[in-house]
C-alpha positions, 0 to 999 in steps of 0.5 A, a space after each residue: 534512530 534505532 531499527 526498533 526506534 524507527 519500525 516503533 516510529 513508522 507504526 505510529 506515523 502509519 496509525 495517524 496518516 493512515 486511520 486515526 489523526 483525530 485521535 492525536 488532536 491533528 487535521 488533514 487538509 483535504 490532500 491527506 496532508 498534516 503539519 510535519 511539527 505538529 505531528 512530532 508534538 503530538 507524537 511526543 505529547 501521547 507517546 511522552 516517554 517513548 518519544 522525547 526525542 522526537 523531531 521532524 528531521 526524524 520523521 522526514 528521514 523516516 519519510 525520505 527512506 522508506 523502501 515501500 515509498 509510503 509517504 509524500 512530503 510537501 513543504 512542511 507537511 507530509 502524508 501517506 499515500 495509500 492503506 487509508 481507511 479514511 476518506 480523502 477528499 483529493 490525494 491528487 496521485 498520478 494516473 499516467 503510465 498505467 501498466 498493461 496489468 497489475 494484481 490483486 490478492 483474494 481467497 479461493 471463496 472470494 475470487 469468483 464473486 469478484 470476478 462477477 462483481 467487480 473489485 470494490 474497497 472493503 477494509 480501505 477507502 480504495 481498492 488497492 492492486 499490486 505492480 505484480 503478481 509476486 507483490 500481490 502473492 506477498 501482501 495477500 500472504 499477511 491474511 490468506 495462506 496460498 491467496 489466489 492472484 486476480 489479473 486486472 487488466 489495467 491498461 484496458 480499463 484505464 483506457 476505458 474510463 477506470 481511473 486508476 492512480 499511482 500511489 507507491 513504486 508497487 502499489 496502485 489505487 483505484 475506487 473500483 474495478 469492473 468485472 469485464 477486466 479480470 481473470 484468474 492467473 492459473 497454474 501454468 501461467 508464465 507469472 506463477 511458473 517465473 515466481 515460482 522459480 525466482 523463489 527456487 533460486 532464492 533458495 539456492 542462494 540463501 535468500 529467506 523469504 519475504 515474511 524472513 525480512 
């Protein structure tokens, strides 16, 4: 496959694994998972022109090197493993090894609500927070120019009953996260100053930004 084949190919994957499996005639199972060879036909059956190559040695592949590890294969089915805005009954994700912190993007006009409210999901089936601080600022830069970053202490609040679920090398899960277990990171907090400075060696080495890639 072609980068563009593969970046056309993991759109559609994330749209039905994702959002909208009906729409391509497929059923999940109660885990989130779909027939690997019945997601191809109906990849090629919709997409008849663009896809007539397809076969599930290309979806596995797809599957197996994604560098965001998005997606989880079982036998001959496969699933993504978080961005749902579906309702999935049982991911069955893991919950050990929560760490002490983990982060979430927001504006400036919403963070205090949050800190008030609590975190709940909003265009998503689950709430979901980044491993840290330079992976919250990166996903919140899609929707929000210079997003102030929520420190949830997560280790806390696992240990107090929030179940919070590993879905992705980065990416965490969780259906909501209690106001007592967050805080802003401020200016002059260790994180923000150590983003800011890989940042600026990144610059000096000729390394383009995340949105360059």
């Amino acid at each position: 496959m072609s980068q563009q084949e593969m970046d056309s190919l993991g759109r559609i994957m994330m749209g039905i694994l994702r959002h909208f499996p009906e729409r391509f005639g497929l059923k999940m199972d109660e885990q989130g998972f779909v027939d690997i060879s019945q997601l191809v036909q109906a990849i090629r059956r919709s997409r008849s022109r663009r896809f007539r190559w397809l076969r599930p040695n290309h979806v596995i592949a797809l599957a197996e090197t994604d560098p965001k590890g998005r997606y989880q294969i079982e036998g001959n089915a496969i699933r993504a493993t978080y961005g749902h805005t579906i309702k999935i009954e049982d991911l069955e994700l893991p919950t050990g090894d929560v760490p002490d912190y983990l982060y979430f993007p927001t504006s400036e006009e919403e963070a205090e609500l949050l800190l008030e409210r609590g975190i709940k999901p909003t265009d998503r089936a689950m709430v979901h927070l980044s491993k840290t601080y330079q992976n919250a600022y990166e996903a919140g830069s899609v929707k929000i120019e210079n997003p102030i970053i929520i420190r949830v202490a997560a280790k806390e609040a696992s240990e107090k009953g929030v179940v919070i679920y590993h879905a992705a090398s980065t990416v965490y899960t969780t259906d909501f996260v209690p106001p007592e277990f967050l805080s802003v990171v401020k200016e002059g907090d260790p994180e923000l100053e150590e983003m800011k400075d890989n940042a600026e060696e990144g610059k000096g080495e000729g390394v383009g930004s995340p949105s360059d890639d």
